[in-house]
Structures are given as structure tokens and as C-alpha cells.
C-alpha positions as CSV (number, residue, x, y, z in Angstrom):
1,X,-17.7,-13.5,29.3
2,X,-20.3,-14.6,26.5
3,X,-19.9,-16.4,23.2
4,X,-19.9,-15.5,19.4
5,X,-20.1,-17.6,16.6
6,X,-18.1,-15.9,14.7
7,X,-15.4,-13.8,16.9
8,X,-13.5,-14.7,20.5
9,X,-13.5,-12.4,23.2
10,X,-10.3,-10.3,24.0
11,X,-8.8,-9.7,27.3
12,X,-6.3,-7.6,28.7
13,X,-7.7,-4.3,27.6
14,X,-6.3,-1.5,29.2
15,X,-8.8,-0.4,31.7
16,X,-8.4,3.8,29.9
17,X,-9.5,2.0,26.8
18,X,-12.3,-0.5,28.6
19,X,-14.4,2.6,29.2
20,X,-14.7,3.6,25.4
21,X,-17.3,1.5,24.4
22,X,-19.6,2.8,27.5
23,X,-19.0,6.6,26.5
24,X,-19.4,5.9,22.9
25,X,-22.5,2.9,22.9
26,X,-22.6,2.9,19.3
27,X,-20.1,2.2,16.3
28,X,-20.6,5.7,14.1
29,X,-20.4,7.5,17.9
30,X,-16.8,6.7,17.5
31,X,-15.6,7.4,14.0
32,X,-12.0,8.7,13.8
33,X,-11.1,9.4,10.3
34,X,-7.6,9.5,8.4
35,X,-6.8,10.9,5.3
36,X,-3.5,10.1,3.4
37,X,-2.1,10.8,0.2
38,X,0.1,7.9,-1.2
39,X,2.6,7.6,-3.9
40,X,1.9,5.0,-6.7
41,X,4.1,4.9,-8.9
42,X,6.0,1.6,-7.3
43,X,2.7,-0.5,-7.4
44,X,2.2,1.2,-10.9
45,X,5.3,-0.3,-11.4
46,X,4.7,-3.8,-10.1
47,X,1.0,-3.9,-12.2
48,X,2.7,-3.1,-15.4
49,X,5.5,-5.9,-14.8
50,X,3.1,-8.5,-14.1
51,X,0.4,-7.6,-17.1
52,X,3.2,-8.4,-19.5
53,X,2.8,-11.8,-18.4
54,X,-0.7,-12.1,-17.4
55,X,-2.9,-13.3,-20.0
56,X,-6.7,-12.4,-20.2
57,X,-6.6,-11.9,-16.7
58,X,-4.6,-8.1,-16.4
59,X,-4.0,-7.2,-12.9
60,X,-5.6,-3.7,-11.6
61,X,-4.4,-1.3,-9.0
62,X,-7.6,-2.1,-6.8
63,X,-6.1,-5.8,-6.3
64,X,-2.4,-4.2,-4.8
65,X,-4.9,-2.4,-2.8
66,X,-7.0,-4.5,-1.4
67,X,-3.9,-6.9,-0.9
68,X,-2.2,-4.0,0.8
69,X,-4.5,-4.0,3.4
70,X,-5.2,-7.8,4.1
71,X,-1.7,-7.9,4.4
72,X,-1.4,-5.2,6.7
73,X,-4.7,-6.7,8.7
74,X,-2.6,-9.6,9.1
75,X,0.0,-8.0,10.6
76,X,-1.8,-5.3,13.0
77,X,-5.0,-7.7,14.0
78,X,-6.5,-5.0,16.5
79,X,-8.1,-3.7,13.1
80,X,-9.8,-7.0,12.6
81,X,-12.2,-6.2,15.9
82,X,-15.6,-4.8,16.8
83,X,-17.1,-3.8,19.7
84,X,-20.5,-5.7,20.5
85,X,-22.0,-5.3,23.5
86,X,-19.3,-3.5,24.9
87,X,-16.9,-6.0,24.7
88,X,-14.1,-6.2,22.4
89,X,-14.0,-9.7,20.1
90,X,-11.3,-10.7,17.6
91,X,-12.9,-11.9,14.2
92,X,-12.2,-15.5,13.4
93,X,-11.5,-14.9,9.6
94,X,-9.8,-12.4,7.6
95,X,-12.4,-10.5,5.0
96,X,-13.2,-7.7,2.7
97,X,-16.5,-6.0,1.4
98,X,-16.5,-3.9,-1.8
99,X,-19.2,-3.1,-4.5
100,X,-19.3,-4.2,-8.3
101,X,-21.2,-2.4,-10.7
102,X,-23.0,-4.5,-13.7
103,X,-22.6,-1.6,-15.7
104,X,-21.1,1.5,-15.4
105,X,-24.8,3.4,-15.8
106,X,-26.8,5.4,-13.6
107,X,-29.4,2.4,-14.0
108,X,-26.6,-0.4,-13.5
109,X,-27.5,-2.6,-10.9
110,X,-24.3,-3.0,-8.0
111,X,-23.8,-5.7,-6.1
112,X,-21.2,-7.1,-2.9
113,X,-18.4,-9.2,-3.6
114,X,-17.1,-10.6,-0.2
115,X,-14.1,-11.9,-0.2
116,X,-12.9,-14.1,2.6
117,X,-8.6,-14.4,2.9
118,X,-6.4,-16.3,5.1
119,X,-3.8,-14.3,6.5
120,X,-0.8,-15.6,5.0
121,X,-2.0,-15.5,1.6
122,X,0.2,-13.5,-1.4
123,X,-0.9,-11.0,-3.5
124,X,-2.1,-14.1,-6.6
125,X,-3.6,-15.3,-4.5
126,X,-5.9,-12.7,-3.4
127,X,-6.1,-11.7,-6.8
128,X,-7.5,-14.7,-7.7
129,X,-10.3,-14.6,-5.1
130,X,-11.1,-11.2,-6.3
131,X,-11.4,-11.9,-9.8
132,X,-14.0,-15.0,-8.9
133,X,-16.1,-12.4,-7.0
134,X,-16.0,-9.6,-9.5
135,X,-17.1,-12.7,-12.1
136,X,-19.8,-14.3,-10.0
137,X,-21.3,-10.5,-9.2
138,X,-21.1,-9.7,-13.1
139,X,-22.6,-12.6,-14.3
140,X,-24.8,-14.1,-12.4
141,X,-28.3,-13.9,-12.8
142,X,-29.3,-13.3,-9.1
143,X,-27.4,-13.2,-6.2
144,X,-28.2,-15.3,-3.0
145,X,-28.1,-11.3,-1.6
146,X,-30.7,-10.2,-4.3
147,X,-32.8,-14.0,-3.2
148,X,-32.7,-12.8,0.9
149,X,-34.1,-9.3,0.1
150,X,-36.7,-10.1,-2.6
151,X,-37.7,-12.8,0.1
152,X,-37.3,-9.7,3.0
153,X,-39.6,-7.6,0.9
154,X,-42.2,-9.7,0.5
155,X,-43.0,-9.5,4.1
156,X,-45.9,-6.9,5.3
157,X,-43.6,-4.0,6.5
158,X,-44.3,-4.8,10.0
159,X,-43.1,-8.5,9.8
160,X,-39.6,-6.3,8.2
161,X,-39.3,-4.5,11.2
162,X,-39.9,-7.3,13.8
163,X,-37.5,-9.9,11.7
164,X,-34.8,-6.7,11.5
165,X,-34.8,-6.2,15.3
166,X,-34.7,-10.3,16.0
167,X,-31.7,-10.3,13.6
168,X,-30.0,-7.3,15.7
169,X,-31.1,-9.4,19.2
170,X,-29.2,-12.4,17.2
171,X,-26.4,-10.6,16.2
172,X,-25.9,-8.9,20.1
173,X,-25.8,-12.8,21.4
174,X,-23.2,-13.6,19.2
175,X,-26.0,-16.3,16.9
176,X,-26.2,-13.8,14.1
177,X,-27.3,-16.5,11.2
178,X,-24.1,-17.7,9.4
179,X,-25.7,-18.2,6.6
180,X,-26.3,-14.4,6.1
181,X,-23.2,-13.5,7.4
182,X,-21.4,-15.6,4.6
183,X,-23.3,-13.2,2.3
184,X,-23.9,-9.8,4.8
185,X,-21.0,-7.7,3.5
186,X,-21.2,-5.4,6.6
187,X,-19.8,-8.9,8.4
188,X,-16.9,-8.1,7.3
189,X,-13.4,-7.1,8.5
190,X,-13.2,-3.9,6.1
191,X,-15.4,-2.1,3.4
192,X,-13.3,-1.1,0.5
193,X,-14.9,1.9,-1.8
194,X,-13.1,2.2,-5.7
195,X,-14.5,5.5,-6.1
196,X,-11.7,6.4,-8.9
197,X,-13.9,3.9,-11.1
198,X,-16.6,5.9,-11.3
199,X,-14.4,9.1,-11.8
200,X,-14.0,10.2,-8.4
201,X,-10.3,12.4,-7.4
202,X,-11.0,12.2,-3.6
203,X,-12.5,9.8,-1.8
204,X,-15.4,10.2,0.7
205,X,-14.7,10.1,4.3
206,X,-17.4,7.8,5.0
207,X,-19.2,6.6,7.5
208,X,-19.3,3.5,9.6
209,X,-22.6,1.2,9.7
210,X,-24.3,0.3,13.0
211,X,-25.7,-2.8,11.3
212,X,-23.2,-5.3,11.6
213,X,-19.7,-5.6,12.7
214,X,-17.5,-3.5,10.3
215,X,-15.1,-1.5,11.8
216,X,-13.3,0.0,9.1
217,X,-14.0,1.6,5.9
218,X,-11.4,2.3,3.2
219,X,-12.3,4.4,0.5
220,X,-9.4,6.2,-2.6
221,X,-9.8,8.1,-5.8
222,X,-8.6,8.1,-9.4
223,X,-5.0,8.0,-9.8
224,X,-3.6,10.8,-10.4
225,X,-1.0,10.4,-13.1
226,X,2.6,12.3,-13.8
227,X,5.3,11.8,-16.6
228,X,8.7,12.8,-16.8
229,X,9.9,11.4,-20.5
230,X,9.2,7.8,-20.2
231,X,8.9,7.7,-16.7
232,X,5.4,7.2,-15.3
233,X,4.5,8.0,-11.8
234,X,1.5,8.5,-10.1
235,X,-0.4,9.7,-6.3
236,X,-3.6,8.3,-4.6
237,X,-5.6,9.4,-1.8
238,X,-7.0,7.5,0.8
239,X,-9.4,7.7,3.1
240,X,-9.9,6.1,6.0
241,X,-13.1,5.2,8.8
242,X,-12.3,3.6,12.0
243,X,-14.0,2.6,15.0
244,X,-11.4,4.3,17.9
245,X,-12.8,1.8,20.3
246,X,-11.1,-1.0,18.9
247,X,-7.3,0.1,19.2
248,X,-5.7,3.6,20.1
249,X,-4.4,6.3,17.9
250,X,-1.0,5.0,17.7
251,X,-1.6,1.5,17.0
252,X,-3.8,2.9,13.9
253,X,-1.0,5.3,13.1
254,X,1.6,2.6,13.1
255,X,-1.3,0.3,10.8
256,X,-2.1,2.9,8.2
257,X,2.3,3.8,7.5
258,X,2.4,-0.1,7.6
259,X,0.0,-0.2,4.8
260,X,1.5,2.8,3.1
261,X,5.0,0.2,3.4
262,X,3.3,-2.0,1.4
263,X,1.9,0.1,-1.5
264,X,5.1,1.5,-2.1
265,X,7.0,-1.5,-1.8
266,X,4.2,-4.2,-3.6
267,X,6.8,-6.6,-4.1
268,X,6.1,-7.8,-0.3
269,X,3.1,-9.0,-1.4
270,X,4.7,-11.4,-3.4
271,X,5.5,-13.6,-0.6
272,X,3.5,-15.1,2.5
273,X,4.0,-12.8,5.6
274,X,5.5,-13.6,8.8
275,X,2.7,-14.1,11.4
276,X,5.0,-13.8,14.1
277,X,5.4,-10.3,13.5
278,X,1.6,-9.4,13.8
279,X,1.0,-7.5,17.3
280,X,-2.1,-5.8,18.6
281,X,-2.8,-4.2,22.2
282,X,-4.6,-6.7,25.4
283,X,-4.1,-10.5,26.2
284,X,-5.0,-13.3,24.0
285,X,-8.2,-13.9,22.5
286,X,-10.3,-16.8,24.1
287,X,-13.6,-18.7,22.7
């Protein structure tokens, strides 16, 4: 069956959904995309109950977000695989990608915060991690990210290349270095993009990366705010990338209204979930 070091192999597969990753050999030949509009004003709610209490650290709508969706990657674990060699694997941890500008400048440098969750964990909880990455990518003066590629680019371009394609040989046998994959933010179970921050109504549909082992890609716009006297509500849309080889059409329907729960109920996140509600499609996952 093989080995990773960071995923074990899942069994059971229907044989329909077996062939997929044999028609479709690589990850952005199997984009599906989903776009969903999503109403706020709950989780607006839930922000502006908890930033009366909060201190200097106010709570954003990007945290009930991103908490939305480990929590619904918690319960619907399908969308924590990827397809490597076509074989299906179930990621070890729980994690999330997105990108923090220094400044918001066309010349402000952006860096990845990766954030790395248990499963059970609340929405503080989460919220904490996130605001230790947001502060390490703001303020630190170079990232081990920014060391590896200054060290990358130093290399004759030829020595790049060769180094690139042992690193894809590595990652294919399941030895991908885990000391770049604790910093590699395409290593990670999703990519989140906050494109309301930078002004954005839509988001993208974007695409997936073949580099790596991300097989989903989140994306949302600005909020789009209503009143009615003094009562505040708001809509969001979301877009969303997946890999189709790594669960089928209802199983991602079922994932996406589950997160869609979640954003319009965010007092769920309050609590630890109940892992024994967490299904996904095929037999157990095995090292």
C-alpha cells in the first residue's frame, strides 16, 4: 500500500470513485468549484457580543470563518484528503493556510500564517492560534519561509530545478521534508483567501496548486452590510475549490450546508464538537 509521513492510506473506496484519480492524474484536472452566498448577520452578531468583552484583542469575522470551517473539517474528514499517487490518504492533522499582508500597500510584503488545529478545539481557541500567527507574520523580521527561499535562490537556476523535482520525488514517496512541511503552507488541509480585506465584493474562484497536497481552497469577499433601524445584518459570498477526487458531490454538498450551519449559528463554535458525529465515504484509514 505505501507509506507517508504525514497521512495514512484509506481503504474502502468505492471502486466508481477509485478510477478518478487515473482519469484525472493531476490535482487542478479535477477542480469542482461552489459558489454560495451566506447570511451574516448571526456571526455579526456573535463578534459584536464578544468584542464588548474582549480587550485589545477584538475578534474579526475572518476568525468565525476560519473556525467555521475547521469545525466543519472535523466533522466531514473526507475534505481533509489528497490524492498522491493515485491513492487516497487521510491527513494526520487538522490545518489551515492564509496570507498576511505587512501593510496594506501595493509594495507590502505578504507572508503564510499556517495554522495547525486539533479537531475538537472551540472557536477561542482557534482564535488564539490565529492571532499568534497574524503576530509572528507582522512582526517578525524574517520568516523561516523568507530564510528557505533566500537560501533556494541562491542556487545556480539549474541546482533550483533539480532540488524542485527531488522535493516532488520526496513528496510522491510520502518523505516530503517535515521540516518544510511545518512551514509549506500548500501542506495544508485548506487555503483560506480574505479577499474582502483588500476591498474585494466577490471572491475569486481559484485554482488548486499541483505543488503540494491542498485540496481545498476557500476564498469570500467584503461583507456586505444592511440596516433596518438599529438592526444590523449583513451577506457574504463564498467561494469554494475542491479536488472531486477526494469525496463525491454529495458528501461536499452536505460539507459546505454543514459549514453554512455553523456561520449562521456561531454559537456552536463555542463548544468542543462531538467527534462521533464526523463521517466520511471508504473504510478506515491505516498507517
Amino acid at each position: 500500500m505505501g507509506r507517508r509521513n504525514d497521512a495514512d492510506a484509506v481503504s474502502g473506496i468505492k471502486l466508481y470513485h477509485r478510477i478518478f484519480p487515473y482519469l484525472m492524474d493531476k490535482r487542478n484536472d479535477a477542480l469542482v468549484y461552489y459558489p454560495v452566498t451566506i447570511d451574516m448577520t448571526k456571526s455579526l452578531q456573535f463578534i459584536r457580543r464578544r468584542n464588548m468583552h474582549a480587550g485589545e484583542h477584538k475578534y474579526q469575522l475572518f476568525t468565525v470563518i476560519a473556525a467555521a470551517l475547521v469545525r466543519t473539517i472535523a466533522l466531514k474528514p473526507a475534505l481533509n484528503r489528497f490524492v498522491v499517487g493515485h491513492r487516497f490518504w487521510q491527513r494526520r492533522e487538522l490545518s489551515f493556510n492564509f496570507v498576511v499582508k505587512q501593510s496594506y500597500s501595493e509594495t507590502g510584503a505578504q507572508r503564510n500564517a499556517l495554522v495547525r488545529c486539533e479537531p475538537d478545539m472551540t472557536f477561542e481557541e482557534i482564535a488564539a492560534l490565529m492571532r499568534n500567527a497574524v503576530s509572528q507574520a507582522r512582526n517578525d523580521d524574517e520568516s523561516r519561509e523568507e530564510r528557505v527561499l533566500a537560501a533556494f535562490f541562491r542556487l545556480p537556476h539549474l541546482l533550483r530545478r533539480l532540488l524542485l523535482s527531488v522535493l516532488r520525488g520526496l513528496d510522491a514517496a510520502g518523505r516530503y521534508p517535515k521540516s518544510l512541511g511545518r512551514i509549506d503552507g500548500l501542506h495544508a488541509s485548506a487555503f483560506i483567501a480574505n479577499l474582502g480585506s483588500i476591498g474585494l465584493p466577490s471572491p475569486l474562484m481559484h485554482h488548486l496548486y499541483n505543488w503540494g497536497t491542498t485540496s481545498l481552497f476557500v476564498s469570500f469577499g467584503r461583507l456586505e452590510r444592511t440596516r433596518d433601524g438599529y438592526r444590523e445584518s449583513g451577506i457574504m459570498k463564498f467561494g469554494f475549490t475542491i479536488d472531486e477526487r477526494i469525496a463525491e458531490g454529495y458528501y461536499f454538498m452536505r460539507s459546505m450546508k454543514l459549514f453554512q450551519y455553523f456561520l449562521e449559528n456561531p454559537h456552536m463554535l463555542e463548544q468542543p464538537p462531538d467527534l462521533s458525529e464526523a463521517t466520511a465515504p471508504g473504510g478506515e484509514a491505516s498507517p
